[in-house]
PDB file of N, H, CA, C and O in Angstrom:
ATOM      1  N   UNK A   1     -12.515  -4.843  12.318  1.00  0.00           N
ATOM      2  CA  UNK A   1     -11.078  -4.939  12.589  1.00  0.00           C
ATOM      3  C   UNK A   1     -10.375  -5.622  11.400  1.00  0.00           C
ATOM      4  O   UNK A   1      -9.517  -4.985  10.789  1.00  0.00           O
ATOM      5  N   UNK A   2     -10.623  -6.621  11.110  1.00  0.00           N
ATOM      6  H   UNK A   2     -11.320  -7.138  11.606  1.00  0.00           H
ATOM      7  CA  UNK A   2     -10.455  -7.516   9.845  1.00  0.00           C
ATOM      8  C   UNK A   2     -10.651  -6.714   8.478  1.00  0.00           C
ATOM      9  O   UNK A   2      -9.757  -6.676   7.632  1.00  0.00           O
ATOM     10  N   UNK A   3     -11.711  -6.165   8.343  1.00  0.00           N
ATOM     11  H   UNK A   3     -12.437  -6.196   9.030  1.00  0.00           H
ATOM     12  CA  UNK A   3     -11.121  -5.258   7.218  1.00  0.00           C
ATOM     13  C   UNK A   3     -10.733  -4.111   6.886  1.00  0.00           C
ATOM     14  O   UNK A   3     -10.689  -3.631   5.753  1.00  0.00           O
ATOM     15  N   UNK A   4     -10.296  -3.414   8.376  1.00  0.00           N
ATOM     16  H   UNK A   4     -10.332  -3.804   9.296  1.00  0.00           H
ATOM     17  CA  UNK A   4      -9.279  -2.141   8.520  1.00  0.00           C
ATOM     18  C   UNK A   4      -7.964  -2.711   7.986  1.00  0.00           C
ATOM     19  O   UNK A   4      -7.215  -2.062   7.256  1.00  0.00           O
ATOM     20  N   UNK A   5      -7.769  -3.740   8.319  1.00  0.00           N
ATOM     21  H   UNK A   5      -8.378  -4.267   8.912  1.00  0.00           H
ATOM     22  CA  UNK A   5      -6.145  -4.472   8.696  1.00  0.00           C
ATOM     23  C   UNK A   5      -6.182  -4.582   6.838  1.00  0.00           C
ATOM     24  O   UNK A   5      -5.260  -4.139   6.153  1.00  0.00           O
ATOM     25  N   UNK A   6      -7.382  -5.231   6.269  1.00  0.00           N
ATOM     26  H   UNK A   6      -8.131  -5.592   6.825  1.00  0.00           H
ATOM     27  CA  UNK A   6      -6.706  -5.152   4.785  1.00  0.00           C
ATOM     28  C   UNK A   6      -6.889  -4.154   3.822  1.00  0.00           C
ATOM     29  O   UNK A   6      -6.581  -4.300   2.639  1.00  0.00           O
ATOM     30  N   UNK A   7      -7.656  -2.587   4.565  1.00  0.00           N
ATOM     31  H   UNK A   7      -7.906  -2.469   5.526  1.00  0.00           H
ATOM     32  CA  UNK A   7      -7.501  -1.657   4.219  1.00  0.00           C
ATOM     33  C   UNK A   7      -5.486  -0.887   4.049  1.00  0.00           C
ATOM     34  O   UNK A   7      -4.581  -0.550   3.286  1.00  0.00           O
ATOM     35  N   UNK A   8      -5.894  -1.028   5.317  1.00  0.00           N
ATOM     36  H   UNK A   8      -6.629  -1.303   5.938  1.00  0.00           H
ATOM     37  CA  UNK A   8      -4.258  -0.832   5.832  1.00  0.00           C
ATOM     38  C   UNK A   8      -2.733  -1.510   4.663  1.00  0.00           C
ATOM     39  O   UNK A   8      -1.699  -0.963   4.281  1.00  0.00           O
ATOM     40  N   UNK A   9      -3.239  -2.715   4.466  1.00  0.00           N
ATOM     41  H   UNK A   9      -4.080  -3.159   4.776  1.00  0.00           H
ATOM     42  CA  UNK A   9      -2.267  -3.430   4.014  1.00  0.00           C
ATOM     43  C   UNK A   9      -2.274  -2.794   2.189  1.00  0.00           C
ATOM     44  O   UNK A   9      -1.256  -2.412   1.612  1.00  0.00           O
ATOM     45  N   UNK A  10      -3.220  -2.816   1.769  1.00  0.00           N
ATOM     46  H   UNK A  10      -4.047  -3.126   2.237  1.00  0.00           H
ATOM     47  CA  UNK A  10      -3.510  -2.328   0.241  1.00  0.00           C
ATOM     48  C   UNK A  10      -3.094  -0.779  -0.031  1.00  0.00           C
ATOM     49  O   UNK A  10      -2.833  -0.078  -1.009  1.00  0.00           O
ATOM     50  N   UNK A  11      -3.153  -0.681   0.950  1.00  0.00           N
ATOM     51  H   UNK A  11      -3.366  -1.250   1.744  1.00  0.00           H
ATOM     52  CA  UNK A  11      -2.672   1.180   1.341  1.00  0.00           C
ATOM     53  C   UNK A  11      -0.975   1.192   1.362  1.00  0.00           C
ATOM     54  O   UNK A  11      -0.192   2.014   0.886  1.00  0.00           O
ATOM     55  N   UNK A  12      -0.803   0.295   1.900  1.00  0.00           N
ATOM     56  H   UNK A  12      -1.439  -0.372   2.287  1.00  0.00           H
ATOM     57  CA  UNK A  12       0.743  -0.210   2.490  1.00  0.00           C
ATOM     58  C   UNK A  12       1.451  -0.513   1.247  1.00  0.00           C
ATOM     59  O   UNK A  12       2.529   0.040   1.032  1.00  0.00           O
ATOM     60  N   UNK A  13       0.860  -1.487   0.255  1.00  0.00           N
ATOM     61  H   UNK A  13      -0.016  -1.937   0.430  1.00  0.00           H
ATOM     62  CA  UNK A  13       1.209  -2.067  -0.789  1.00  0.00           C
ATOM     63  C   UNK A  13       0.903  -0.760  -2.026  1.00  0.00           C
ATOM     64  O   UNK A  13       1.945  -0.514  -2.633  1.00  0.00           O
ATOM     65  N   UNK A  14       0.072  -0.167  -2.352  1.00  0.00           N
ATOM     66  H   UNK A  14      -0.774  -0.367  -1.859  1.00  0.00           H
ATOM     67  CA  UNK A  14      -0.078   1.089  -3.067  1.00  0.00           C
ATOM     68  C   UNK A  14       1.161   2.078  -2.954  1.00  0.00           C
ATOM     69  O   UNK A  14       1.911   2.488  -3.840  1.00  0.00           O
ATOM     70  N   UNK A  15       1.145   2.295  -1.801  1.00  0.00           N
ATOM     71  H   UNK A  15       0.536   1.962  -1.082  1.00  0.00           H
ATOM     72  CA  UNK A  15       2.166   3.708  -1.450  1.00  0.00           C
ATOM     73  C   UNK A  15       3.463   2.651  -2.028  1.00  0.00           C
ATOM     74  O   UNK A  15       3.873   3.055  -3.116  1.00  0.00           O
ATOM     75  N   UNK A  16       4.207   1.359  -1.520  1.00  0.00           N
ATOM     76  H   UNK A  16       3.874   1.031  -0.636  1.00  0.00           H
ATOM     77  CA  UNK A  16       5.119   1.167  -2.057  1.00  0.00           C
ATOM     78  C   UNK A  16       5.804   0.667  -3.497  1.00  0.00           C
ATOM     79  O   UNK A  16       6.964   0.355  -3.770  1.00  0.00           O
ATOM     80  N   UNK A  17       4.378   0.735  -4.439  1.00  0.00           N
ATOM     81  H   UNK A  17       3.436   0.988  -4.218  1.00  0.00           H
ATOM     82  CA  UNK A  17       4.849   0.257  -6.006  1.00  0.00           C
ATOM     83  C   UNK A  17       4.593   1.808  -6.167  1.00  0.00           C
ATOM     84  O   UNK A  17       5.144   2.233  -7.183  1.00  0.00           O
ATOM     85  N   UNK A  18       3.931   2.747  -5.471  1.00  0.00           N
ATOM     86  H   UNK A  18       3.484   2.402  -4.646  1.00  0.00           H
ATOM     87  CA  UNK A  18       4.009   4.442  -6.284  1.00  0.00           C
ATOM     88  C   UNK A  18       5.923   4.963  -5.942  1.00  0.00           C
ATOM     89  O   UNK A  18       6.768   5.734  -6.398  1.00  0.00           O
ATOM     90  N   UNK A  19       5.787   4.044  -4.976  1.00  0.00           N
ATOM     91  H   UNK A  19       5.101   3.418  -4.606  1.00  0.00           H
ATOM     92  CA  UNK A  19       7.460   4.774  -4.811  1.00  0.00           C
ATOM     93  C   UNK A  19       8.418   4.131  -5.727  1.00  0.00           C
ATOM     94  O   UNK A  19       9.332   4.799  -6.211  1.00  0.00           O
ATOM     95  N   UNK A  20       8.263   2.776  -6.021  1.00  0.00           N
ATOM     96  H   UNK A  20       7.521   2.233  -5.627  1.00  0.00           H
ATOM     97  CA  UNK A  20       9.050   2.384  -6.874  1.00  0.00           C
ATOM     98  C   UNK A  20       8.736   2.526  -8.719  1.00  0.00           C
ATOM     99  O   UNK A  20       9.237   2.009  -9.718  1.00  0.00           O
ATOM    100  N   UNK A  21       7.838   3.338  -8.507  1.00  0.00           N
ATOM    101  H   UNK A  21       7.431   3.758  -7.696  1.00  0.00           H
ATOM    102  CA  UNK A  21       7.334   3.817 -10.091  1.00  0.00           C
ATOM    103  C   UNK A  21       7.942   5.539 -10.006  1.00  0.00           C
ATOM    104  O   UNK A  21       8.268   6.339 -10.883  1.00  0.00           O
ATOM    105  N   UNK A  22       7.904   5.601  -8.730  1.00  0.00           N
ATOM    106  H   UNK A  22       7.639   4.951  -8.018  1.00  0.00           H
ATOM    107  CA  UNK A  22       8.606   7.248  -8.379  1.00  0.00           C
ATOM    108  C   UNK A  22      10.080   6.878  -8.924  1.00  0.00           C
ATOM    109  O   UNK A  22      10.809   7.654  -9.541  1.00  0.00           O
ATOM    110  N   UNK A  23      10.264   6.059  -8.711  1.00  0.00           N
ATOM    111  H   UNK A  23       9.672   5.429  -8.209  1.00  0.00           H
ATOM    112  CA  UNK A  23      12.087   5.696  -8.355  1.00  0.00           C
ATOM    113  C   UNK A  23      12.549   4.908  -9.532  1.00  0.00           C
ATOM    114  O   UNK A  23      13.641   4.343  -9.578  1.00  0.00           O
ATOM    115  N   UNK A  24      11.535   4.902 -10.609  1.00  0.00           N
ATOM    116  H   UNK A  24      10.647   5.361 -10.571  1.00  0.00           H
ATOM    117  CA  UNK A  24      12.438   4.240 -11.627  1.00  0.00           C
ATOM    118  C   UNK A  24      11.793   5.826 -13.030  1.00  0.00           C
ATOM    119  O   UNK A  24      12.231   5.848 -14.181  1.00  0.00           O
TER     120      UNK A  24
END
């Protein structure tokens, strides 16, 4: 459970610097 949750989160954090590398 514990390291789904920081699967999840690194996944979370990935997708949102690809969007802001999309977006600049």
């Amino acid at each position: 459970m514990y390291f789904n949750d920081l699967i999840l989160l690194t996944l979370s954090s990935l997708i949102l610097i690809i969007c802001v590398l999309v977006g600049v």
